[in-house]
C-alpha positions as a Markdown table, in Angstrom:
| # | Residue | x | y | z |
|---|---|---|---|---|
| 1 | Unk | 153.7 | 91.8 | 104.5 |
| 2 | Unk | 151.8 | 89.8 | 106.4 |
| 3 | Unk | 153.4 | 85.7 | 107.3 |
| 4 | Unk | 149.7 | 84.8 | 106.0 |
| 5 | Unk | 150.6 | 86.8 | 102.5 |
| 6 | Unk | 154.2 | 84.7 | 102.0 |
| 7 | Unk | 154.2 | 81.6 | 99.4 |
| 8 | Unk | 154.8 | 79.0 | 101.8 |
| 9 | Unk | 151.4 | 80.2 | 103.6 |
| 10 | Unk | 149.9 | 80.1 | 100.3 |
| 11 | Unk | 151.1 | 76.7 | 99.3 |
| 12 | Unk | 149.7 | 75.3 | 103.2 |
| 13 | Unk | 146.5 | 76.8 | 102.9 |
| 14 | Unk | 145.7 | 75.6 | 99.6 |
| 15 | Unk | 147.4 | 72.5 | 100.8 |
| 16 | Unk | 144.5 | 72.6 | 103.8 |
| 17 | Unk | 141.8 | 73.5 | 101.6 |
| 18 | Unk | 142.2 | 70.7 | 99.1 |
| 19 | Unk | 142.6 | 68.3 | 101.8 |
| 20 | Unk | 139.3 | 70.3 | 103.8 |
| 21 | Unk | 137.6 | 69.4 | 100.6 |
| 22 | Unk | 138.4 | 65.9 | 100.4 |
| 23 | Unk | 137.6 | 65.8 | 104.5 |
| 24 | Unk | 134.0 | 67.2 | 103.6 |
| 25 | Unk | 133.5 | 64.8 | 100.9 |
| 26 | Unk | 134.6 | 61.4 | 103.0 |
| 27 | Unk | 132.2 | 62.8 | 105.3 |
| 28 | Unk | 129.1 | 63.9 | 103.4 |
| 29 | Unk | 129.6 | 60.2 | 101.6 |
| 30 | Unk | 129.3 | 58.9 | 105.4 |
| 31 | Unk | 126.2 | 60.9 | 106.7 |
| 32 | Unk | 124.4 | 60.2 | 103.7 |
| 33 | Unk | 124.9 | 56.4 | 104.8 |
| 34 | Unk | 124.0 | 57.2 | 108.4 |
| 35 | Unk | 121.1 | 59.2 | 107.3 |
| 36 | Unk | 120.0 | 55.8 | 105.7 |
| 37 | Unk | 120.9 | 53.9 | 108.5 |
| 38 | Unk | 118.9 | 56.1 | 111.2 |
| 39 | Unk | 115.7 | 56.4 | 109.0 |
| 40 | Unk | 116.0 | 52.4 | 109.0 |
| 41 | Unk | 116.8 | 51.4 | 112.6 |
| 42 | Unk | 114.8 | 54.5 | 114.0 |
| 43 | Unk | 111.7 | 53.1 | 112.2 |
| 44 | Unk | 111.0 | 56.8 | 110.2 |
| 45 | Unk | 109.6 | 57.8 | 107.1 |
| 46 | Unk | 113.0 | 59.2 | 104.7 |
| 47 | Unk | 110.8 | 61.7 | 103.4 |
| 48 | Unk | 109.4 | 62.9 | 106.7 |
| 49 | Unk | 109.5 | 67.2 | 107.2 |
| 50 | Unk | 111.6 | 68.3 | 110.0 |
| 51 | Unk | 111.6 | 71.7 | 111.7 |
| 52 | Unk | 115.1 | 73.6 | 112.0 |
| 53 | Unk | 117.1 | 72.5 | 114.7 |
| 54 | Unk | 118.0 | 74.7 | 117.6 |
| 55 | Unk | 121.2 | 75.2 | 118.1 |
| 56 | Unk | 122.2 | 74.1 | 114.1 |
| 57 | Unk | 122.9 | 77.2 | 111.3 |
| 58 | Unk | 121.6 | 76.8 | 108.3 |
| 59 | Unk | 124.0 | 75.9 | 105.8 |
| 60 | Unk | 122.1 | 78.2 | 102.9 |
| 61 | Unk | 123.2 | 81.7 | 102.6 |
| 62 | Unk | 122.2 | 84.7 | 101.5 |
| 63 | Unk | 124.8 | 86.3 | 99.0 |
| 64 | Unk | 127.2 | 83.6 | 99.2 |
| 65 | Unk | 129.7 | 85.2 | 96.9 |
| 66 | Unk | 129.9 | 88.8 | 99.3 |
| 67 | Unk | 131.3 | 86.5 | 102.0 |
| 68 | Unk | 135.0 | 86.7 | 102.8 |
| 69 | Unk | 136.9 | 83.8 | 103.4 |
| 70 | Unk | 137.0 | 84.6 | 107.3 |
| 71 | Unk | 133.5 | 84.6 | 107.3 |
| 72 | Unk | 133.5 | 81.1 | 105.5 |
| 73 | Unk | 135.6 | 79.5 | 108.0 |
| 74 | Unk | 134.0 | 81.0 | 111.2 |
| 75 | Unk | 130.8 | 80.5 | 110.0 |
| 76 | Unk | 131.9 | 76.4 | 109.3 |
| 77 | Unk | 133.9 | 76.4 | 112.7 |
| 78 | Unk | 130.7 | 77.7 | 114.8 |
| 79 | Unk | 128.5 | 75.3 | 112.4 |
| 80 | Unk | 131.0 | 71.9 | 113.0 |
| 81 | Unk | 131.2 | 73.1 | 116.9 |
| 82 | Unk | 127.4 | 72.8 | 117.3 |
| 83 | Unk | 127.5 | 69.5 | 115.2 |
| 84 | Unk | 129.8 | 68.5 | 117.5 |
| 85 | Unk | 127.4 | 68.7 | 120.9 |
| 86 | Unk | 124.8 | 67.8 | 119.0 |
| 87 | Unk | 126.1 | 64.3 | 117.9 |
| 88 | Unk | 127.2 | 64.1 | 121.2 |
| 89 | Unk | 123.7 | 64.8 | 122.8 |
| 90 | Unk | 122.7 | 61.9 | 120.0 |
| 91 | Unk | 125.0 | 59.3 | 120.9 |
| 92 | Unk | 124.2 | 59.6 | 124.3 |
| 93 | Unk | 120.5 | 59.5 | 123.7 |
| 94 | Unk | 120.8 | 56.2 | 121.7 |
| 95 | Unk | 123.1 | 54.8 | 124.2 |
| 96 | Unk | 120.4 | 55.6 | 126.9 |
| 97 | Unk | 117.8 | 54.4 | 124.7 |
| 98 | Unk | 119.1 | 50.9 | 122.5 |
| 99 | Unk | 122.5 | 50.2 | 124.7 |
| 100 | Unk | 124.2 | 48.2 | 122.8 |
| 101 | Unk | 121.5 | 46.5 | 121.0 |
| 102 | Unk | 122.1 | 48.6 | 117.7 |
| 103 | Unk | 125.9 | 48.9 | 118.0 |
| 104 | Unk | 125.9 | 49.7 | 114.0 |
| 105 | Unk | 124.4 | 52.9 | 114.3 |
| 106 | Unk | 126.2 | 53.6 | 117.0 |
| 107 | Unk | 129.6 | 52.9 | 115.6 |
| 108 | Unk | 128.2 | 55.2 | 112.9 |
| 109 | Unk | 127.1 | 57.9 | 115.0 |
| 110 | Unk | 130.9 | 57.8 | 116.7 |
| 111 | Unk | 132.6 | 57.6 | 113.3 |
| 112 | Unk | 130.8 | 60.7 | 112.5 |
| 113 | Unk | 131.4 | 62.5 | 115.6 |
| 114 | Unk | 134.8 | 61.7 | 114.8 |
| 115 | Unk | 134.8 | 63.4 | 111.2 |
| 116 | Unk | 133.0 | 66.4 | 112.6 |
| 117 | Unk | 135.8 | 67.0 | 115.4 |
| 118 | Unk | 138.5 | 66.6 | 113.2 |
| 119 | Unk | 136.7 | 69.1 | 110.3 |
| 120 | Unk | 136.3 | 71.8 | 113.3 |
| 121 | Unk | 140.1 | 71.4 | 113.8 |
| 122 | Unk | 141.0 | 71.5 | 110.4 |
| 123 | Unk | 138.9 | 74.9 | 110.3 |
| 124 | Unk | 140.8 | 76.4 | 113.2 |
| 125 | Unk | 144.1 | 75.4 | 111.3 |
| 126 | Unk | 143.2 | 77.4 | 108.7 |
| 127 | Unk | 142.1 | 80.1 | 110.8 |
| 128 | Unk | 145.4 | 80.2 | 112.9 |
| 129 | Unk | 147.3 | 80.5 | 109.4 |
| 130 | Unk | 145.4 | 83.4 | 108.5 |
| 131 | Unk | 146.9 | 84.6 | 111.4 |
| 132 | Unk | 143.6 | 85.6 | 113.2 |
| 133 | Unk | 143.2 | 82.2 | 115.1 |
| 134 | Unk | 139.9 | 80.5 | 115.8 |
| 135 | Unk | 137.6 | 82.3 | 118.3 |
| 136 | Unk | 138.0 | 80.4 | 121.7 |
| 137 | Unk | 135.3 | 77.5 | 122.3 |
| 138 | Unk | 135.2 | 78.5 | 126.3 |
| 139 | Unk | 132.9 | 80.6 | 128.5 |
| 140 | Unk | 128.9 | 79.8 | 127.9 |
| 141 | Unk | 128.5 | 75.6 | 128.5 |
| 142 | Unk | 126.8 | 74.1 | 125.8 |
| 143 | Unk | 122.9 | 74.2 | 126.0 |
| 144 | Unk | 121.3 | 71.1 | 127.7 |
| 145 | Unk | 119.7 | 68.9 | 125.7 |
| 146 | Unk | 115.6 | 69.4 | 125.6 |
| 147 | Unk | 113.3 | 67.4 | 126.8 |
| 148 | Unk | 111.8 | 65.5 | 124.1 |
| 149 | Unk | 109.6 | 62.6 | 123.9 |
| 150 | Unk | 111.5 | 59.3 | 121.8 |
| 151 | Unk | 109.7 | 60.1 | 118.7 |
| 152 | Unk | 110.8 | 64.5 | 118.6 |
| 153 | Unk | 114.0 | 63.1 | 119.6 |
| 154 | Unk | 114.2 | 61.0 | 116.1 |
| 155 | Unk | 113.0 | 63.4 | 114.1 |
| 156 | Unk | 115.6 | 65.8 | 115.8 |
| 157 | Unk | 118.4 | 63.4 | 114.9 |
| 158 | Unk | 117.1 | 63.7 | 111.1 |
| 159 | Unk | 117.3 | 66.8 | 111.1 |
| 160 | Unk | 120.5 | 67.2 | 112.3 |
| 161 | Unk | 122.0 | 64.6 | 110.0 |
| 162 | Unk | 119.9 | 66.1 | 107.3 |
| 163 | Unk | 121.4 | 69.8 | 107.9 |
| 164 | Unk | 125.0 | 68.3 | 108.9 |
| 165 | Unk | 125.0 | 66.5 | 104.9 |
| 166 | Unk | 124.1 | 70.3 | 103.4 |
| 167 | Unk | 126.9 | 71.4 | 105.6 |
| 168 | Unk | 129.9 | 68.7 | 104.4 |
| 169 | Unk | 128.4 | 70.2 | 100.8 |
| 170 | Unk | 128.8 | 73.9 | 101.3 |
| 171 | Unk | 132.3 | 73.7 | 103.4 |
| 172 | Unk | 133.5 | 71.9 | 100.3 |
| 173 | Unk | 132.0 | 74.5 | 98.0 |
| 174 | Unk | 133.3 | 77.3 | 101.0 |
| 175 | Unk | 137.0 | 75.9 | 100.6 |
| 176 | Unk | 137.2 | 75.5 | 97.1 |
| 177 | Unk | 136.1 | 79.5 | 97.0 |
| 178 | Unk | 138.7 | 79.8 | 99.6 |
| 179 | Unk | 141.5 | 78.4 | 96.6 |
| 180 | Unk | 140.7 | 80.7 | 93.6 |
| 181 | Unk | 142.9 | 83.7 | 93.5 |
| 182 | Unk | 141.4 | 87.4 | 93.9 |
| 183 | Unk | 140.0 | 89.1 | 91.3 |
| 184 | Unk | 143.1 | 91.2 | 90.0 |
| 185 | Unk | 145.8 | 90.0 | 92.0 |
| 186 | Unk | 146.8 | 86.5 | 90.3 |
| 187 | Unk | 147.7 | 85.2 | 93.4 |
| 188 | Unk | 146.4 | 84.3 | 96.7 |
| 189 | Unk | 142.9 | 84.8 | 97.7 |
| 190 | Unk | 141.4 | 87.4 | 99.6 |
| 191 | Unk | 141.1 | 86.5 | 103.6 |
| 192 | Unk | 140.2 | 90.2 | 104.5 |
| 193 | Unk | 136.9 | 91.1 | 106.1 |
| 194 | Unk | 134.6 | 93.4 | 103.6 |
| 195 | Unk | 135.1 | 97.2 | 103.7 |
């Protein structure tokens, strides 16, 4: 048997799930404060429509429950990775454009960036005890950031923050699938890919 199959393993990665679930609470709670904090300070409407962002996957799913939990965790490791440069891309943008003039949403923005970095390493954590390890983050640079006017560039934060919150909700729910034991087996949960 696999190291990934031993109790130990099992007792870590429940151990990493319950604390990934706690993680992705902590920072749902925070972007839904940022999210109010942005619509405020960036002068928009709370209710405004926003497009998809490029670059962002969606964090709803087609037949959730036919997903394995290596798709869960690669699917949330790509999704925190592009959360990543895009908060990035954000915090730079308001830097440019405020300074230091709204250091509170600033300090926000970071403290988020922050919980999205430390998520993504979580996720590859629980990828390396699976024993498959997280697919490498190198080759292609990350896109540019378009050229936007100020105001698409707001509405492009929202939506980010808006699709990041749904994320923090569905990693919990992904983890918390990740903990239940296999049907039949009365024991550790399934990590293999589908047939």
């Amino acid at each position: 048997m696999a190291a990934a199959d031993s109790p130990s393993a099992a007792l870590r990665r429940r151990d990493l799930c319950s604390r990934g679930i706690r993680l992705a609470g902590k920072m749902r709670s925070d972007v839904v404060d940022l999210l109010d904090t942005y619509v405020e300070r960036q002068g928009l409407d709370a209710s405004a429509s926003v497009a998809a962002v490029e670059g962002v996957p969606a964090a709803a799913v087609e037949r959730w429950d036919e997903q394995t939990g290596t798709q869960r965790l690669l699917e949330n490791l790509a999704a925190y990775r592009a959360f990543r440069v895009l908060l990035s891309q954000m915090l730079e943008e308001h830097r440019e454009q405020l300074g230091e003039a709204d250091a509170t949403l600033g300090r926000a923005l970071a403290s988020v960036l922050l919980q999205v970095s430390a998520f993504a390493y979580h996720l590859e954590e629980l990828l390396r005890l699976e024993s498959r390890g997280p697919p490498s983050e190198e080759g292609a640079p990350p896109p540019p950031a378009p050229h936007l006017g100020l105001f698409e560039r707001k509405l492009r934060g929202l939506g980010v923050l808006r699709e990041l919150a749904q994320w923090a909700v569905r990693s919990a729910r992904d983890l918390r699938q990740l903990t239940k034991p296999s049907p039949g087996s009365g024991s550790a949960p399934s990590w293999a890919e589908s047939p």
